[in-house]
N, CA, C and O atoms as CSV, one atom per row, in Angstrom:
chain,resi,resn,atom,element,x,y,z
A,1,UNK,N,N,-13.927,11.531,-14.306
A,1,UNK,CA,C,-15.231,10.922,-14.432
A,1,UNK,C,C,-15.199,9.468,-13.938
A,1,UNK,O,O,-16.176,9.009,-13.346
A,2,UNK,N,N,-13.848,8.566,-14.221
A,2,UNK,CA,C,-13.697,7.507,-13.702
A,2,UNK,C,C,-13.938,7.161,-12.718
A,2,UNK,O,O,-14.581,6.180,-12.342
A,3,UNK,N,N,-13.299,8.164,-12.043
A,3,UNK,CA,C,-13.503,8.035,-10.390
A,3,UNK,C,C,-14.354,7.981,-9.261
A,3,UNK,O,O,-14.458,7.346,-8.212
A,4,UNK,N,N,-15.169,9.281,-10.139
A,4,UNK,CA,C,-16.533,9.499,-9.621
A,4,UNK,C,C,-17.237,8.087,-9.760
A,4,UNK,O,O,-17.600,7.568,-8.704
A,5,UNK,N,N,-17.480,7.385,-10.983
A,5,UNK,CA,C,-18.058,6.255,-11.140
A,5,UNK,C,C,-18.235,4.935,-9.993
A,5,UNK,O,O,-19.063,4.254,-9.389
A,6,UNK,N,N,-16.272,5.242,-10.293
A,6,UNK,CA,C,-15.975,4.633,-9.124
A,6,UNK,C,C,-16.206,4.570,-8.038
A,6,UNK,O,O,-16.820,3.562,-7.685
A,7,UNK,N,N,-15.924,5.356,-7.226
A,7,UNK,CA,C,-16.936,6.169,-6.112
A,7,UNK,C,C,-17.990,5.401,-5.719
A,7,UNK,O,O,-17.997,4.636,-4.755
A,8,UNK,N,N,-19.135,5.675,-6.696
A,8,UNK,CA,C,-20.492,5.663,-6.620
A,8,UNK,C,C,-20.664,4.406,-6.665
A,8,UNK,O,O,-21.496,3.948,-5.881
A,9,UNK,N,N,-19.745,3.207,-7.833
A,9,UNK,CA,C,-20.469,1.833,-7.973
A,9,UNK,C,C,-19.622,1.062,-6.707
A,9,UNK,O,O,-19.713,-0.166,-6.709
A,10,UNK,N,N,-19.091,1.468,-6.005
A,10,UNK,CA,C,-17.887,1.048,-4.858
A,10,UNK,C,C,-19.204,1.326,-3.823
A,10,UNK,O,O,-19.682,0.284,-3.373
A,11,UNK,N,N,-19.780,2.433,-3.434
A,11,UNK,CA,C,-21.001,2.695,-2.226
A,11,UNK,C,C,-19.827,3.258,-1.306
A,11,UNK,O,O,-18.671,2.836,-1.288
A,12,UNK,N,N,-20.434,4.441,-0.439
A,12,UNK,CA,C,-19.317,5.428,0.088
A,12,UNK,C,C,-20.633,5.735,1.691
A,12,UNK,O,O,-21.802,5.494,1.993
A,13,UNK,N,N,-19.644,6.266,2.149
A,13,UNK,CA,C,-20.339,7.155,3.287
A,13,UNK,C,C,-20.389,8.533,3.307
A,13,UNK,O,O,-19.405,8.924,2.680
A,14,UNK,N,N,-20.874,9.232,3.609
A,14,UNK,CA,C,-21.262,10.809,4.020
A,14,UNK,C,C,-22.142,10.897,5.329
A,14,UNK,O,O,-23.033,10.233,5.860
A,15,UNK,N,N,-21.401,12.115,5.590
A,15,UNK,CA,C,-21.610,12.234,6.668
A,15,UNK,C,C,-22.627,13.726,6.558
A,15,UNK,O,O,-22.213,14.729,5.978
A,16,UNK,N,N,-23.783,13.665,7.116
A,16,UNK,CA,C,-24.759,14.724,6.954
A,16,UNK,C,C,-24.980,15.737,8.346
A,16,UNK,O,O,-24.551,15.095,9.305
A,17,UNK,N,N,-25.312,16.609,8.641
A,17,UNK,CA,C,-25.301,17.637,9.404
A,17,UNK,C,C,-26.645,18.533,9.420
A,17,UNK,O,O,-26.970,19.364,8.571
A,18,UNK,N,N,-27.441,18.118,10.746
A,18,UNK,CA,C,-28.975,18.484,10.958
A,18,UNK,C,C,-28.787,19.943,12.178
A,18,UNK,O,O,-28.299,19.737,13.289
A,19,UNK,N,N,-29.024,20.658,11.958
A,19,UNK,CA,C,-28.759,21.832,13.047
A,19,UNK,C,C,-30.068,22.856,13.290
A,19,UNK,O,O,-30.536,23.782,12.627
A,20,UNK,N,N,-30.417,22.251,14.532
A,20,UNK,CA,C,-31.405,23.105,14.838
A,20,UNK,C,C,-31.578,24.603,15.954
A,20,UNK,O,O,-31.478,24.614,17.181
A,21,UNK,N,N,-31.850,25.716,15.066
A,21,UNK,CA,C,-31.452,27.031,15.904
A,21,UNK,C,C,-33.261,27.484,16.790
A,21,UNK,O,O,-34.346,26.972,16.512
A,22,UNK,N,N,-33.005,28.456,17.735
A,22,UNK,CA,C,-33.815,28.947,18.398
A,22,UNK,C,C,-33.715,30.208,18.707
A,22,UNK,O,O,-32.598,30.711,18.821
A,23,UNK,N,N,-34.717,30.850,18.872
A,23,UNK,CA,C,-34.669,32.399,19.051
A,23,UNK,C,C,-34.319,32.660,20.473
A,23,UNK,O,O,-34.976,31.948,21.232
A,24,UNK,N,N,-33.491,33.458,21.063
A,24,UNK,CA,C,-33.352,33.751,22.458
A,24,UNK,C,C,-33.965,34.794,23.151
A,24,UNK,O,O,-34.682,35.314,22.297
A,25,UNK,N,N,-34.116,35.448,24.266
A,25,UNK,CA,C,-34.674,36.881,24.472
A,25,UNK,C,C,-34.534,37.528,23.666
A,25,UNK,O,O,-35.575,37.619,23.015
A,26,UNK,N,N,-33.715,38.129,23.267
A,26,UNK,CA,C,-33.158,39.269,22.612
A,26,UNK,C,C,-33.399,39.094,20.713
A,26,UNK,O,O,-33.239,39.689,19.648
A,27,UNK,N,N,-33.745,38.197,21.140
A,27,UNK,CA,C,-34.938,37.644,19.155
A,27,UNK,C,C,-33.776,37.624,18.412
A,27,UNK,O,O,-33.804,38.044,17.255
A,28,UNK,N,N,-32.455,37.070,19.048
A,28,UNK,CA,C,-31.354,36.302,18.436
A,28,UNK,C,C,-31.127,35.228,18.106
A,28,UNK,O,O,-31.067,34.516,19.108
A,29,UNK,N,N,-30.893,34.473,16.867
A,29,UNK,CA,C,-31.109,33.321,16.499
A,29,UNK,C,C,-29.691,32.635,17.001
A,29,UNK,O,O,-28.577,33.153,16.918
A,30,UNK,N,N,-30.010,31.369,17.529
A,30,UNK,CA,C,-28.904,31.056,17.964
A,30,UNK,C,C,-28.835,28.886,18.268
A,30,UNK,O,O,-29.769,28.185,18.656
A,31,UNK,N,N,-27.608,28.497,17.953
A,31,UNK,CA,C,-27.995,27.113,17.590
A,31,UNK,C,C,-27.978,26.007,18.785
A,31,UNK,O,O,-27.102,25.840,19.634
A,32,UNK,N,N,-28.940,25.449,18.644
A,32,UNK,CA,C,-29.925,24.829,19.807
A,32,UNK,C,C,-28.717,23.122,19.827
A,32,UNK,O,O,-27.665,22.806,20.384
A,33,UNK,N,N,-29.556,22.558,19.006
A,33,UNK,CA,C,-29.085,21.681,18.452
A,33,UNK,C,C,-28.047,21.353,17.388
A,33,UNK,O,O,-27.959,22.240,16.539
A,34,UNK,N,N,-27.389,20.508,17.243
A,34,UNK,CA,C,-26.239,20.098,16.252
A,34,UNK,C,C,-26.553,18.326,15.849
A,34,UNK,O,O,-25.841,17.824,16.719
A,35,UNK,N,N,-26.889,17.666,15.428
A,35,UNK,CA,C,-26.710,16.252,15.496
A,35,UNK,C,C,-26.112,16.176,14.044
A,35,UNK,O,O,-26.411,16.982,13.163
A,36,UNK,N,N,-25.133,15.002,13.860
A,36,UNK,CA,C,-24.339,14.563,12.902
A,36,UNK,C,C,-24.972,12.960,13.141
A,36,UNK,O,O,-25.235,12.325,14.162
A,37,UNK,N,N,-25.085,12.624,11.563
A,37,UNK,CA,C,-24.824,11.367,11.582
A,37,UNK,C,C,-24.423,10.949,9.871
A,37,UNK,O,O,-24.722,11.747,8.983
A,38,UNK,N,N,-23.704,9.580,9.536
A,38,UNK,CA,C,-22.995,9.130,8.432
A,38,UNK,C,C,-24.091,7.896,7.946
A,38,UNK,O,O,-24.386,6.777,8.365
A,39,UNK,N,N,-24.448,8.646,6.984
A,39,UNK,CA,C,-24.973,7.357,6.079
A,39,UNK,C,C,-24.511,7.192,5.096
A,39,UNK,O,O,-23.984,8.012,4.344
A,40,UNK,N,N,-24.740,5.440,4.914
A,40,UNK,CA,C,-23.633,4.971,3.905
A,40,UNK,C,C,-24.872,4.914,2.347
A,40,UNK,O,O,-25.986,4.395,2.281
A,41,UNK,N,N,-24.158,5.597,1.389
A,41,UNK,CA,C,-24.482,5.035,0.184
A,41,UNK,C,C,-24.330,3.816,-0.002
A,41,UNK,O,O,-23.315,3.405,0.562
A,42,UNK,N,N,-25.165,2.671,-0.814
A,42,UNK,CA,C,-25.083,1.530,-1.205
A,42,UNK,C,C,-24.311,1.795,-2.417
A,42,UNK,O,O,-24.256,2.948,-2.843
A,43,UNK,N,N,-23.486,0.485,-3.236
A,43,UNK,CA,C,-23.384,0.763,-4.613
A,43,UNK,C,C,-24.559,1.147,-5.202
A,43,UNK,O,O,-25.713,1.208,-4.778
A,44,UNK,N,N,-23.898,1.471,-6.583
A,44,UNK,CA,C,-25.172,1.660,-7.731
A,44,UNK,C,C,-25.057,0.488,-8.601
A,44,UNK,O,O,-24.045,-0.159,-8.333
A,45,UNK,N,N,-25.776,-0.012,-9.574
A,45,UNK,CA,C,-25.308,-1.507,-10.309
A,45,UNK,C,C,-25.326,-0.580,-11.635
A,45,UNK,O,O,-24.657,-0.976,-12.589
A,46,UNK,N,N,-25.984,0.520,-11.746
A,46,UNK,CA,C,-25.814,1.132,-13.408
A,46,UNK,C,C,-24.895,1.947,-13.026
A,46,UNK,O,O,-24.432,2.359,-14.090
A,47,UNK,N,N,-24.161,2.598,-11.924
A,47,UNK,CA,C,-22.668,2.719,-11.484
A,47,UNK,C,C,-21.694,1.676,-11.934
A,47,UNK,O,O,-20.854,2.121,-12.716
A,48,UNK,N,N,-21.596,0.538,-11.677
A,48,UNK,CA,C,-21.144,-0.463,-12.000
A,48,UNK,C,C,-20.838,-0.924,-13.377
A,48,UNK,O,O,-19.759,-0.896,-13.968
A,49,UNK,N,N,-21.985,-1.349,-13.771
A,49,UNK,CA,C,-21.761,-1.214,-14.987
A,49,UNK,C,C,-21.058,-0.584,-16.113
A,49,UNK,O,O,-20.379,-1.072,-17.017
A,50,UNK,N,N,-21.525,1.113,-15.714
A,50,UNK,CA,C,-21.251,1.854,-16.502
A,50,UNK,C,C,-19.484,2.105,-16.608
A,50,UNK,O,O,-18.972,2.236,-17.720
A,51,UNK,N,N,-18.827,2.143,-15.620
A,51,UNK,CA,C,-17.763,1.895,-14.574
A,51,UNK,C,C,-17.200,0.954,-15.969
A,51,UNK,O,O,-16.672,1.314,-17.021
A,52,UNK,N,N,-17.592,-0.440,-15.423
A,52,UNK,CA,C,-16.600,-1.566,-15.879
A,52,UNK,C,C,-16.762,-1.056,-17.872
A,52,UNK,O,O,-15.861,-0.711,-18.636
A,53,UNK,N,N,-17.879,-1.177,-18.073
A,53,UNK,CA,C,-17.762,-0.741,-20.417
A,53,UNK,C,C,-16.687,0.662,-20.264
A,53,UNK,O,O,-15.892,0.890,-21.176
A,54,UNK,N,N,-16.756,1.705,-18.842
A,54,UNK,CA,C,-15.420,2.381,-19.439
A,54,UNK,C,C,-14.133,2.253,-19.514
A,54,UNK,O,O,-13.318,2.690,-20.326
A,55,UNK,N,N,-14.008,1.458,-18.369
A,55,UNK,CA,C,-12.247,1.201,-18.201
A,55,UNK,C,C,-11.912,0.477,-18.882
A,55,UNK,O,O,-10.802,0.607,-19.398
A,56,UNK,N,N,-13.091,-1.080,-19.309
A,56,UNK,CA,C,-12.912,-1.932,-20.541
A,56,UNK,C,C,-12.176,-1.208,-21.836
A,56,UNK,O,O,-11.039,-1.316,-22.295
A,57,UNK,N,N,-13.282,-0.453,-22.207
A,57,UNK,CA,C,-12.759,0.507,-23.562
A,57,UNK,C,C,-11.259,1.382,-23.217
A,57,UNK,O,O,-10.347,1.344,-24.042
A,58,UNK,N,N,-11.129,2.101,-22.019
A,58,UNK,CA,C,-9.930,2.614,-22.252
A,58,UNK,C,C,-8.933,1.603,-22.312
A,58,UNK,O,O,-8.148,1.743,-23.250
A,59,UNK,N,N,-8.762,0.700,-21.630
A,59,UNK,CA,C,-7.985,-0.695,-21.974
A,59,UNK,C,C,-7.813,-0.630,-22.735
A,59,UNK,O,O,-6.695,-0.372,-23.180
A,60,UNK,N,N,-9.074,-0.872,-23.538
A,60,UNK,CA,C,-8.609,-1.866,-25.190
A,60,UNK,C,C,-8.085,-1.059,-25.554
A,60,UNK,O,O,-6.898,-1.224,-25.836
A,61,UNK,N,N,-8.570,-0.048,-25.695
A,61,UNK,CA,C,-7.479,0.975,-26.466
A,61,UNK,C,C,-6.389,1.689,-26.013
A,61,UNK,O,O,-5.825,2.570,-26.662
A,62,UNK,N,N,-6.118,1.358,-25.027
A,62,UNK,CA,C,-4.707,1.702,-25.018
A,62,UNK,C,C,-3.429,0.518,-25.419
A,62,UNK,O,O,-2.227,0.649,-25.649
A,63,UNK,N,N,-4.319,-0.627,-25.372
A,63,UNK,CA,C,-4.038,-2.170,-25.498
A,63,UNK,C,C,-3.838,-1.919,-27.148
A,63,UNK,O,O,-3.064,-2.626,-27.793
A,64,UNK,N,N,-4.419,-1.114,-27.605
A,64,UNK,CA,C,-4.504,-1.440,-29.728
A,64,UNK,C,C,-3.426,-0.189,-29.427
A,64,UNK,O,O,-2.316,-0.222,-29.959
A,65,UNK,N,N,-3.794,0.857,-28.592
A,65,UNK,CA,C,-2.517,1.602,-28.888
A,65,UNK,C,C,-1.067,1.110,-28.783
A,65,UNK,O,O,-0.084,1.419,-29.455
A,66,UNK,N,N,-1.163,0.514,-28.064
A,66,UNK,CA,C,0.633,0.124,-28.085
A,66,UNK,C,C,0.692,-1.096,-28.598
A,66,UNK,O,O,1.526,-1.447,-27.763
A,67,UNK,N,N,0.511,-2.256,-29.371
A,67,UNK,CA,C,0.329,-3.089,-29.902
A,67,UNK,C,C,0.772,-2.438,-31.299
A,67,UNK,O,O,1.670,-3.131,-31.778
A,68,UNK,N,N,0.378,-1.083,-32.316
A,68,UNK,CA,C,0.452,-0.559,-33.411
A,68,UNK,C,C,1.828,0.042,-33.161
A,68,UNK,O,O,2.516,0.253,-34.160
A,69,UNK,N,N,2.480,0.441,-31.584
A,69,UNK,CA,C,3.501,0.906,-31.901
A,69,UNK,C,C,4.433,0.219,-31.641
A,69,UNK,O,O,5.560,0.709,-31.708
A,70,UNK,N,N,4.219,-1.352,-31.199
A,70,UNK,CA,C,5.509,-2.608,-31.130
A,70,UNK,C,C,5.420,-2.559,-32.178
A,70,UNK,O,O,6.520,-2.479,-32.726
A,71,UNK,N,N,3.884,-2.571,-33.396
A,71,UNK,CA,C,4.437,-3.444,-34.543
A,71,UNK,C,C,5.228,-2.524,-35.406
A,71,UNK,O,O,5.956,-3.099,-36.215
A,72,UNK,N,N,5.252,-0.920,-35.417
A,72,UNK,CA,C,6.026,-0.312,-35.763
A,72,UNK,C,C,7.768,-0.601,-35.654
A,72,UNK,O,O,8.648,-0.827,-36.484
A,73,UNK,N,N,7.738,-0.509,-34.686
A,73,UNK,CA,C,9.190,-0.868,-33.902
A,73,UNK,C,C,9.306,-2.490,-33.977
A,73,UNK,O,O,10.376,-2.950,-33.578
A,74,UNK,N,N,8.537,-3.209,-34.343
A,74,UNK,CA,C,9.442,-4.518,-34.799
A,74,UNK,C,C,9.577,-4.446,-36.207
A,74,UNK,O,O,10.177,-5.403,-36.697
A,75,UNK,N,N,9.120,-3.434,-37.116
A,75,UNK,CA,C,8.622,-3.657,-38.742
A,75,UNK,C,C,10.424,-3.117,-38.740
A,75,UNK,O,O,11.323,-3.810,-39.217
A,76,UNK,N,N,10.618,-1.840,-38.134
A,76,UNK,CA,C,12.032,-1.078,-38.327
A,76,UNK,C,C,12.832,-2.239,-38.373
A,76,UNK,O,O,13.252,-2.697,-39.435
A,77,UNK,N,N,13.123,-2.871,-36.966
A,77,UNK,CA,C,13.918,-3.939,-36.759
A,77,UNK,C,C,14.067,-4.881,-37.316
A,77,UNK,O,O,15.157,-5.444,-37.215
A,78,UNK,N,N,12.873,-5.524,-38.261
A,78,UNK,CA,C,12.990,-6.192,-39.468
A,78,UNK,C,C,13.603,-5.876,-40.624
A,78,UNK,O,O,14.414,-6.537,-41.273
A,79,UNK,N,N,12.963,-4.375,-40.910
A,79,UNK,CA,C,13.755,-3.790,-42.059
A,79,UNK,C,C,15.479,-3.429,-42.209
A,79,UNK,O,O,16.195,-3.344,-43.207
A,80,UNK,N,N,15.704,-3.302,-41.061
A,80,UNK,CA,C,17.109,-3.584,-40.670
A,80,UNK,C,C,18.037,-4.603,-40.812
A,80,UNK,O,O,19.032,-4.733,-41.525
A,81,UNK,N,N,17.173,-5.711,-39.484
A,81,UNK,CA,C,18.228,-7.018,-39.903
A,81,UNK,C,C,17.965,-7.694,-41.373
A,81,UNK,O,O,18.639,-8.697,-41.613
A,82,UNK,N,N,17.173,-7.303,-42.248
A,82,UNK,CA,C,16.815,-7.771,-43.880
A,82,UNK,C,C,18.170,-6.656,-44.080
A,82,UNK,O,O,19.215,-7.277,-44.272
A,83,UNK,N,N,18.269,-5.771,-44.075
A,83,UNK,CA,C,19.592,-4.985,-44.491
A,83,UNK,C,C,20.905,-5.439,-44.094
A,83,UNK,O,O,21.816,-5.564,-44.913
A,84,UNK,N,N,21.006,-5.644,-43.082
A,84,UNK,CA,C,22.016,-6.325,-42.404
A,84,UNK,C,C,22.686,-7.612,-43.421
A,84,UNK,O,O,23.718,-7.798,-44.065
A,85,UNK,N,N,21.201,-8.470,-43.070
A,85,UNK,CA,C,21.726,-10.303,-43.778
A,85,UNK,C,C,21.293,-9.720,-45.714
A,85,UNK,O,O,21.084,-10.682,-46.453
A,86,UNK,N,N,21.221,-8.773,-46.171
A,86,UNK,CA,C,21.435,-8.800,-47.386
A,86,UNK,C,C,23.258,-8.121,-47.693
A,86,UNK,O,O,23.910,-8.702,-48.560
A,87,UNK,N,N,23.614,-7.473,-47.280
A,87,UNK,CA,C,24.808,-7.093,-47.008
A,87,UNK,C,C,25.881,-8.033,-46.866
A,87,UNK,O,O,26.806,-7.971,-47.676
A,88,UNK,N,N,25.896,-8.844,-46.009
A,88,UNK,CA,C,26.700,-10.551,-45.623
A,88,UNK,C,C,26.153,-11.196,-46.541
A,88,UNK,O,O,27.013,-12.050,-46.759
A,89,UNK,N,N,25.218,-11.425,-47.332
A,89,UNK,CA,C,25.315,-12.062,-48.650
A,89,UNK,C,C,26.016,-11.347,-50.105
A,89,UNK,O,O,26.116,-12.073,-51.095
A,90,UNK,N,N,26.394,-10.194,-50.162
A,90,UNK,CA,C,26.704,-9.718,-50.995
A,90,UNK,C,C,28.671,-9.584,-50.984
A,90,UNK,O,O,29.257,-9.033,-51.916
């Protein structure tokens, strides 16, 4: 879904395809014309927007996610060296 967002609030090109057929003697349809041409999407700004409040939020939270699991892993390492320097006092 990110991406798509992305995509869209970034402004892209496509390329579109107009083909015009004609009947021949034989009342066979058959293709006359072909023209191609690429138009560019502009950004979107509620693309944009919407875009930046999501990646914000997955941030933060992946930002609170690992933040809860240093403080895990420094709480151990505390509880340790408190084991450690109570030990050399005893």
């Amino acid at each position: 879904m990110l991406e798509t967002l992305y995509k869209k609030a970034k402004g892209y090109d496509v390329e579109e395809v107009v083909c015009e057929y004609s009947v021949d003697e034989n009342g066979e349809r058959q293709l006359s014309k072909e023209k191609h041409t690429i138009k560019h999407v502009p950004p979107d700004l509620s693309a944009i927007k919407a875009y930046l409040e999501l990646k914000d939020s997955d941030l933060q939270r992946m930002e609170t996610e690992n933040l809860k699991k240093e403080k895990i892993r420094l709480l151990k390492e505390l509880k340790k060296s408190e084991g450690k320097h109570e030990r050399k006092q005893n």
